[in-house]
C-alpha positions as CSV (number, residue, x, y, z in Angstrom):
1,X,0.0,0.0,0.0
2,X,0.9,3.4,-1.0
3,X,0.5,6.3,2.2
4,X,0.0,8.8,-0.3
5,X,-2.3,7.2,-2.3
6,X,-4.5,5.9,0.4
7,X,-5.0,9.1,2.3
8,X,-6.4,10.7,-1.7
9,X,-8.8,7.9,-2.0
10,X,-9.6,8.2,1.7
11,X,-10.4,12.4,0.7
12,X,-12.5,11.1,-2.3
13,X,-14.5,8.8,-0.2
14,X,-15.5,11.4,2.2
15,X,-15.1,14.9,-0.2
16,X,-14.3,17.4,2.5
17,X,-13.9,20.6,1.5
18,X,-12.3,23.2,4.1
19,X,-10.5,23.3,7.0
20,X,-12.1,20.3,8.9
21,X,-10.6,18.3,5.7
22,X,-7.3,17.7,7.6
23,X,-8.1,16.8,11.3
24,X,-11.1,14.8,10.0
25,X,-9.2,12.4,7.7
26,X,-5.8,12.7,10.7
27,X,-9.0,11.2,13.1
28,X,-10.3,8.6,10.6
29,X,-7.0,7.0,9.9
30,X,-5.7,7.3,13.7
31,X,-9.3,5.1,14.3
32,X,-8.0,2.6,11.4
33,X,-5.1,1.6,12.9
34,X,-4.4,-0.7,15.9
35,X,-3.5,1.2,19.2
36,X,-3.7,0.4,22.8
37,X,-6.6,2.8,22.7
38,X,-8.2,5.4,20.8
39,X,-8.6,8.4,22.8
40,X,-8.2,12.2,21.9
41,X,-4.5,12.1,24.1
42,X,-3.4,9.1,21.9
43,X,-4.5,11.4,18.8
44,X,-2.9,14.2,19.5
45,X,0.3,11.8,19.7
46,X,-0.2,9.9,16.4
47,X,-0.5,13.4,14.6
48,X,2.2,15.4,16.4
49,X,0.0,17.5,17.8
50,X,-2.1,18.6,20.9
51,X,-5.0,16.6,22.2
52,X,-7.4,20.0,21.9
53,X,-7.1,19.7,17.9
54,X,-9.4,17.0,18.1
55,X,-11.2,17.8,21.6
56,X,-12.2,21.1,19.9
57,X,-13.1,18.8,16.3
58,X,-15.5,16.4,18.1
59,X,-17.4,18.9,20.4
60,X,-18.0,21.7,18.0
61,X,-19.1,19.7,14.9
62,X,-21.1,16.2,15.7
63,X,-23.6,17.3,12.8
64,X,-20.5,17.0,10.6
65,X,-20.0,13.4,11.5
66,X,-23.7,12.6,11.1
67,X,-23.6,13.9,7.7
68,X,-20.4,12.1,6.8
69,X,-21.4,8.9,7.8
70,X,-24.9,9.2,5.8
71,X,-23.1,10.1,2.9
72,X,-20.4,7.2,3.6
73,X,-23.7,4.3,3.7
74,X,-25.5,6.2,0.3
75,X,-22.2,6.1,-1.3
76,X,-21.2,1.8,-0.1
77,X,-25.0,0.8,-0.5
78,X,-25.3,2.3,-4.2
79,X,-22.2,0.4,-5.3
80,X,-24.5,-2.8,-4.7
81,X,-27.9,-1.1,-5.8
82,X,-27.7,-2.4,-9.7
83,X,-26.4,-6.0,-8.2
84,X,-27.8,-7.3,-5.3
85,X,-28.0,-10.9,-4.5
86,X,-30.6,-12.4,-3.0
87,X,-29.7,-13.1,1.1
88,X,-28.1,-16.7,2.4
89,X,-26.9,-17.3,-1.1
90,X,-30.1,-17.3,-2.6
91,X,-31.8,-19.5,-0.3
92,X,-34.1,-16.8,1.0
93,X,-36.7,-14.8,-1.3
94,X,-35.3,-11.2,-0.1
95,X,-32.5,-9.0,-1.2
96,X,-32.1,-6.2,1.5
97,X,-31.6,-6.9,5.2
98,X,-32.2,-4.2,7.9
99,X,-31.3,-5.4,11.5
100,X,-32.2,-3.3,14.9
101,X,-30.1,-4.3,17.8
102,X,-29.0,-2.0,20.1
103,X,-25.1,-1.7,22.1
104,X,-23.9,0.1,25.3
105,X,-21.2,2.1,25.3
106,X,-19.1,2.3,29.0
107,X,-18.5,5.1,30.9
108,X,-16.5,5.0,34.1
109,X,-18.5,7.6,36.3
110,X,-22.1,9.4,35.8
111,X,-20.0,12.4,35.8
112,X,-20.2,12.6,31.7
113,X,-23.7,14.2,30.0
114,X,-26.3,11.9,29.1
115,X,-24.9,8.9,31.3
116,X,-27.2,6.6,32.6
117,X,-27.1,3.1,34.5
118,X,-28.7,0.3,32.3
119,X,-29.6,-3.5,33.5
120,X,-27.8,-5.6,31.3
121,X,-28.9,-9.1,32.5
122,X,-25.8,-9.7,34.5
123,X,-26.0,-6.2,36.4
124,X,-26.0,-2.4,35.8
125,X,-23.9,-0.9,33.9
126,X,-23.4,2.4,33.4
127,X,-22.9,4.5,30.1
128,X,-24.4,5.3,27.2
129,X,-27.0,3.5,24.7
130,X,-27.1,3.3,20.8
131,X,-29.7,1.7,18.7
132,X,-28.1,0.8,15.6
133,X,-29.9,-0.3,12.3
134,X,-27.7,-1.6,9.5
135,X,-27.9,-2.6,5.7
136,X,-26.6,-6.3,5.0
137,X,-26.5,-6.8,1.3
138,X,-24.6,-8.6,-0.2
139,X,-23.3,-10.2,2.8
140,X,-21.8,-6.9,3.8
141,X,-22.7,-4.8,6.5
142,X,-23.3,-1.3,6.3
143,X,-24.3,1.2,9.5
144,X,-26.3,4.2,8.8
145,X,-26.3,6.8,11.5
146,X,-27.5,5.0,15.0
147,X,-30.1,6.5,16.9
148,X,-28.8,7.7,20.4
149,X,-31.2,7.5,23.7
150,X,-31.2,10.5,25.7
151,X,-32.2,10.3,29.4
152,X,-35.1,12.3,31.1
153,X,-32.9,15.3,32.6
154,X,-30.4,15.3,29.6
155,X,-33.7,16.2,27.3
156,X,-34.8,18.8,30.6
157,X,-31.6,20.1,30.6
158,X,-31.4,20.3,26.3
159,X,-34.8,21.4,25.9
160,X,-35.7,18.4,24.1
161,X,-39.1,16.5,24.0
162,X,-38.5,13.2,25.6
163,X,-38.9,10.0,23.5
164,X,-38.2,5.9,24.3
165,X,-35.8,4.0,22.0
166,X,-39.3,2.3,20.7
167,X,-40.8,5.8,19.6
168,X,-37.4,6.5,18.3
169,X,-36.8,3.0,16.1
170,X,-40.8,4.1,14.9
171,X,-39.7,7.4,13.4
172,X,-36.6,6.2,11.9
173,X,-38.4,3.3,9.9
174,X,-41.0,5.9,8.9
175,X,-38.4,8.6,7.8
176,X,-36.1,6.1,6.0
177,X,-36.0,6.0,2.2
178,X,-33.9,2.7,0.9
179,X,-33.8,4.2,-2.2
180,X,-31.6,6.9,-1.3
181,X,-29.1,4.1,-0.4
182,X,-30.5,0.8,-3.3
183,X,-32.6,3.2,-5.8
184,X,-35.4,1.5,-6.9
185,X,-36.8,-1.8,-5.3
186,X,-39.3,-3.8,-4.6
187,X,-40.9,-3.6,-1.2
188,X,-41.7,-7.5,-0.4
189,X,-38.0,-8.2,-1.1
190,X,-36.6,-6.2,1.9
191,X,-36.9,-8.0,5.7
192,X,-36.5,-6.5,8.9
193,X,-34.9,-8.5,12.0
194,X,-35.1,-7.2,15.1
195,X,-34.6,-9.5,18.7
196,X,-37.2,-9.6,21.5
197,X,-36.2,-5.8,22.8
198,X,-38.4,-4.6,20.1
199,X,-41.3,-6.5,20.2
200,X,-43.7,-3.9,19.6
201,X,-47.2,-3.3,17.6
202,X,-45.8,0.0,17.0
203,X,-42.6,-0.8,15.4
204,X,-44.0,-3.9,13.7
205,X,-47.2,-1.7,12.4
206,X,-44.2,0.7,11.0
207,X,-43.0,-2.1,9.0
208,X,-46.3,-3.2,7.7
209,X,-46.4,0.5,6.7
210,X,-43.8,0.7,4.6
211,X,-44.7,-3.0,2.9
212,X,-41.7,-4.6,4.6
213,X,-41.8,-7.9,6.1
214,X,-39.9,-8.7,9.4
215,X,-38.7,-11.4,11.7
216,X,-39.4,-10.5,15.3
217,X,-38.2,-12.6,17.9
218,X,-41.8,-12.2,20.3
219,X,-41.9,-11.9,24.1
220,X,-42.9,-15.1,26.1
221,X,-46.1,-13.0,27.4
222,X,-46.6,-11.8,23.8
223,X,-50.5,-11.8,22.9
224,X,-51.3,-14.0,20.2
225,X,-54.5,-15.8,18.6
226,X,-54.8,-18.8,16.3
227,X,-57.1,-18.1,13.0
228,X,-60.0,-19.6,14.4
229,X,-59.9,-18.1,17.5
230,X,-59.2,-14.9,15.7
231,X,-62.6,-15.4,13.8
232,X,-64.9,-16.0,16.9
233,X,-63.6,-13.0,18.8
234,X,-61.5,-11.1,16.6
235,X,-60.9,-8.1,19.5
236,X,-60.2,-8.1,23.0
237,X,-61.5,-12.0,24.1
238,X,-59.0,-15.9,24.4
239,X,-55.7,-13.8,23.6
240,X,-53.1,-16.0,25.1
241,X,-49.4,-15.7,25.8
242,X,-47.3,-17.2,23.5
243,X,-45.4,-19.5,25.5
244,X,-48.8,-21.1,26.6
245,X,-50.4,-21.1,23.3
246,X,-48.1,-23.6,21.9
247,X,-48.3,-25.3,25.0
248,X,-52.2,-25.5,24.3
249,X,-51.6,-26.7,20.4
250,X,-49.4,-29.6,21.2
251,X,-50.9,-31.8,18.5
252,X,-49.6,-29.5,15.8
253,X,-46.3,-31.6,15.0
254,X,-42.6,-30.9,15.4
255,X,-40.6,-30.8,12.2
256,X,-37.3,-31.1,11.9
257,X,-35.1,-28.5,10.4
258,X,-31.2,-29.2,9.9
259,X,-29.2,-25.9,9.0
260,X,-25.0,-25.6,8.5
261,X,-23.3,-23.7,11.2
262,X,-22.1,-20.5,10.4
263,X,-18.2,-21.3,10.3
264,X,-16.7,-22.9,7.6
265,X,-17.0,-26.5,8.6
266,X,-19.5,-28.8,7.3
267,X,-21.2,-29.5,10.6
268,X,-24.8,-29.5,11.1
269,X,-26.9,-27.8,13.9
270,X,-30.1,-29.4,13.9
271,X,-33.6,-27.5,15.5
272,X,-37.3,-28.8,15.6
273,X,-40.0,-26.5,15.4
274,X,-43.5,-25.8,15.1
275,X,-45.6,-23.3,12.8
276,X,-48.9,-22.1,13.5
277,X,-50.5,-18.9,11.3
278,X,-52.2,-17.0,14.2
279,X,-52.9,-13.2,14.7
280,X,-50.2,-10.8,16.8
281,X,-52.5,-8.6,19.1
282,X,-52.5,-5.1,17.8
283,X,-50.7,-5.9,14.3
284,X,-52.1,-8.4,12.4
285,X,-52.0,-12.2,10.5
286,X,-48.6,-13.7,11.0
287,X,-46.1,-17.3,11.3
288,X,-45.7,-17.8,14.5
289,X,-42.7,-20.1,14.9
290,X,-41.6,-22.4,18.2
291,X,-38.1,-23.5,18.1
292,X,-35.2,-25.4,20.1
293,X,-32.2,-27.3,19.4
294,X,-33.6,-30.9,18.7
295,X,-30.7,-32.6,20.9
296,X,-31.4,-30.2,23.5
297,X,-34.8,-30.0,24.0
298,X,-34.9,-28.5,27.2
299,X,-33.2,-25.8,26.3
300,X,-34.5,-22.3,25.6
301,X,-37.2,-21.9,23.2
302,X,-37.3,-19.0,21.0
303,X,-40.6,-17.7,19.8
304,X,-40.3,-15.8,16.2
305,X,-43.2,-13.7,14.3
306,X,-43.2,-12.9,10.0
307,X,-45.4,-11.1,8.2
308,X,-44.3,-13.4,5.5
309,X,-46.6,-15.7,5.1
310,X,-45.0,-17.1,1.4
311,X,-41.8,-17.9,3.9
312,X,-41.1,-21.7,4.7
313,X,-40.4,-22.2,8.4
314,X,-36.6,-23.3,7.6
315,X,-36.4,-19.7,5.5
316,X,-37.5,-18.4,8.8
317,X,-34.8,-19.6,11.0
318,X,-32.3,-18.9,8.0
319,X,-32.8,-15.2,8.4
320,X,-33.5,-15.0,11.9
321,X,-29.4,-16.0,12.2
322,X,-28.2,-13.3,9.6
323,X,-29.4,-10.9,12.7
324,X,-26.2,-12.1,14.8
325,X,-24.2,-9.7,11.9
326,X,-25.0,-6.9,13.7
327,X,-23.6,-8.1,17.0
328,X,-20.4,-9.4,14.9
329,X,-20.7,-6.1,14.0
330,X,-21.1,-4.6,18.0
331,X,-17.5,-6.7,18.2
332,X,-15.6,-5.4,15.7
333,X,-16.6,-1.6,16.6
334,X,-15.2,-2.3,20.4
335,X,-12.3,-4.7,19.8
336,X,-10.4,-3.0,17.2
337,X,-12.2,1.0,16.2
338,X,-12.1,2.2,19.7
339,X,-15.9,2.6,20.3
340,X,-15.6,2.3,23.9
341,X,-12.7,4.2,23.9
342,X,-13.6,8.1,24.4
343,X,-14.2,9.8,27.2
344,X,-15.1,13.8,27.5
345,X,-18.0,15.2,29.5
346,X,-19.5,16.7,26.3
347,X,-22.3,14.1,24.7
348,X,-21.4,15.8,21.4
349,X,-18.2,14.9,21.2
350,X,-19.2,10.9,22.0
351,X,-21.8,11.5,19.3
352,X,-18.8,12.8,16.9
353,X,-16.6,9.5,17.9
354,X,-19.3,7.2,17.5
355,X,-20.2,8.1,13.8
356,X,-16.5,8.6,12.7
357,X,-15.8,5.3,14.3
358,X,-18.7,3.7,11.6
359,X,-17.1,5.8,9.4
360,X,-13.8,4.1,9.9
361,X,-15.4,0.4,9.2
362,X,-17.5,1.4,6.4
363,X,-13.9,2.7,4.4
364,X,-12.0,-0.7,6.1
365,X,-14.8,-3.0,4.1
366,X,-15.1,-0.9,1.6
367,X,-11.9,-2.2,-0.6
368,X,-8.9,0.3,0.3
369,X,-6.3,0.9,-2.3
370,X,-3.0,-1.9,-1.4
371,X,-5.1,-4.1,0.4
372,X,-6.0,-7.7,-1.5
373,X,-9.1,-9.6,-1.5
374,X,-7.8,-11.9,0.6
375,X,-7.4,-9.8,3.5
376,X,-10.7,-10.0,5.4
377,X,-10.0,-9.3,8.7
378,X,-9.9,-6.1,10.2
379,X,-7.2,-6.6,12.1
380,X,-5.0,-7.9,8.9
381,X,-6.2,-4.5,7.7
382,X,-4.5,-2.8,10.0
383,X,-1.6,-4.1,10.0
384,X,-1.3,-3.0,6.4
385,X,-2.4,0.5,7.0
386,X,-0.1,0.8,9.5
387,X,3.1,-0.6,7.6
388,X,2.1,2.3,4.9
389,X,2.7,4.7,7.3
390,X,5.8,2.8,8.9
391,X,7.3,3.3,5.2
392,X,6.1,6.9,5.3
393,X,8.0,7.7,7.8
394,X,11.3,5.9,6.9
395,X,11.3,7.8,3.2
396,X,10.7,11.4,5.5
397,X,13.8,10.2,8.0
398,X,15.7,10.0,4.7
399,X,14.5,13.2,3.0
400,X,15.5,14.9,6.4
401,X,19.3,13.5,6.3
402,X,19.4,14.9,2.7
403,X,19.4,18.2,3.9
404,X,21.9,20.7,5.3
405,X,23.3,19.3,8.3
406,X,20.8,16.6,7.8
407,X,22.5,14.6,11.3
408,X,21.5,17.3,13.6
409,X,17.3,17.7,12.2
410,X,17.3,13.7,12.1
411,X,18.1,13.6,15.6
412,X,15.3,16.0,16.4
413,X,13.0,14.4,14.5
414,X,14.0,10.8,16.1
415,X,13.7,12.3,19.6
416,X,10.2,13.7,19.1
417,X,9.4,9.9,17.8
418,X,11.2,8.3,21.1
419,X,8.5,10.7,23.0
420,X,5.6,9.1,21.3
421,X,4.5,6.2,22.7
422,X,2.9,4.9,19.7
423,X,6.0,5.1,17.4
424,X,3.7,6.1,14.5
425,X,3.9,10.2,13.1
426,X,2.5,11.1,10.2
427,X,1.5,14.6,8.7
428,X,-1.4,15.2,6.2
């Protein structure tokens, strides 16, 4: 990889004009590399500069990032709009996924703005939450700008109008146009998956809205109605919970569903489940699916809902999986783009970080000049980056020894390198 001719295509991707151009693309390639941690000190150091260049950057201009990252998902998504597969290598009848899953992001203290303590299942933790929905097509994922949640007083304190992440995932289905990201479509061939945490007639009614279909993981306590119940008392009589209404239809039968794992071995999971078209309260006609491992059958059930009602039950489970993306997704983010990483007061500059960090893995997966098809890691990616700017930095050592008592600067240069701890300079 060429330094030089990364950092051009890098300023074509995002087309910044300015004076934000430099620091922005400094941040964005200081995020793509590998570092003990990405914070604004560790910045300052990897650019030779002071940690308030990009303190000031992330505060003053979050809107900046939002827009950036937007731009960055149109621009990836078009390049599959006039070729997109259909999902699971054609085993399933639609083309676009959109997944809802939401992350937190620590915080030390509830000093910061916007902090709030969240149960997690195995205790509180404190922080902030993001609900993220992303594109998969193609088997690539791409994040569109995540949907923070503000607490109570940070709305008082903002002057906002409070809203819960439900209301918030409702708006954002209603407001967003796929074909400012895929052009034209067809409607039927994009599905929506979304786990138990958003279970909701409002959310699913949304997608119905927009003529989507979804895959909904449902509440045990979820109200539900077989057909012929449905057409004695269509309204507000015999709704049952889900986990007792299959319990109450035992006679329908278990069928067995055998589905590859999703690593590269040939190994088989195998599940048995049981389909029963019944009514969701409050939305409508729907497959309502029961299913466990087949070995294990006293192992957690997991209760799905589709609107689809063309989808075979093994279709079903097919899609429900490509929803664990976004979690791989959650991973990579944390482990390796330093989402967890920052840590001002300001809530504008953790809004700033968080969309240049999905910035940063949109332009890793998004074909880099110098690095081969065969890379597919993130990591490896890295590592390639960061050798370009190794090489950089050897060809400036040697222009500065070509100079005038070339010695004397080298030595100043190499000193103000020993005081980095990173070992990485480079100047856009």
């Amino acid at each position: 990889m060429n330094y030089s001719q990364f950092l051009t295509w890098i300023d074509r991707r995002l087309k910044i004009t300015g004076r934000l151009k430099n620091v922005a693309i400094i941040y964005l390639v200081f995020l793509m590399i590998s570092v003990r941690k990405h914070s604004q000190q560790a910045a300052g150091e990897f650019s030779n500069s002071s940690k308030s260049r990009f303190s000031k950057f992330l505060k003053n201009h979050s809107t900046f990032a939002v827009v950036k990252l937007d731009e960055l998902s149109k621009r990836q998504a078009k390049q599959f709009g006039k070729n997109i597969r259909f999902l699971a290598d054609g085993q399933l009848q639609w083309k676009i996924g959109i997944l809802i899953d939401a992350t937190l992001q620590e915080r030390s203290s509830l000093y910061p703005q916007n902090v709030q303590r969240f149960n997690h299942g195995q205790g509180f933790v404190i922080g902030h939450q993001w609900t993220n929905i992303v594109l998969f097509i193609n088997d690539v994922v791409i994040p569109l700008p995540p949907i923070p949640f503000y607490t109570r007083s940070y709305c008082r304190k903002q002057k906002m109008e409070y809203k819960t992440e439900h209301e918030h995932v409702v708006k954002y289905i209603e407001t967003l146009n796929l074909n400012n990201y895929i052009g034209s479509h067809k409607p039927e061939e994009v599905i929506v998956l979304a786990d138990s945490g958003y279970d909701n007639k409002k959310i699913a009614n949304a997608i119905e809205g927009k003529n989507w279909k979804f895959i909904i993981a449902l509440k045990k306590k979820r109200s539900v109605k077989s057909k012929k119940q449905y057409a004695i008392s269509p309204k507000s009589k015999d709704w049952s919970q889900v986990e007792q209404f299959f319990k109450n239809h035992r006679r329908v039968k278990w069928i067995t569903v055998v589905l590859a794992k999703n690593s590269s071995s040939k190994k088989r999971t195998e599940y048995r489940i049981r389909q029963i078209i019944g009514y969701l309260r409050d939305v409508g006609i729907a497959q309502l699916i029961c299913s466990e491992f087949k070995k294990r059958p006293k192992g957690r059930r997991k209760y799905l809902a589709s609107n689809d009602l063309r989808a075979l039950p093994r279709q079903i489970l097919i899609a429900y999986r490509i929803r664990w993306e976004i979690e791989i997704f959650h991973k990579m983010t944390k482990m390796f783009l330093g989402f967890e990483d920052i840590a001002p007061k300001s809530f504008e500059s953790v809004i700033s970080h968080v969309h240049w960090v999905y910035c940063a893995y949109i332009l890793l997966n998004s074909k880099p000049p110098g690095i081969s098809d065969n890379i597919k890691s993130i990591a490896e990616k890295q590592k390639v980056i960061e050798q370009a700017i190794r090489k950089k930095e050897i060809s400036s050592y040697i222009q500065v020894l070509s100079r005038i008592k070339g010695g004397d600067h080298l030595k100043i240069v190499l000193r103000k390198v020993l005081e980095c701890p990173l070992g990485l300079q480079t100047t856009i």
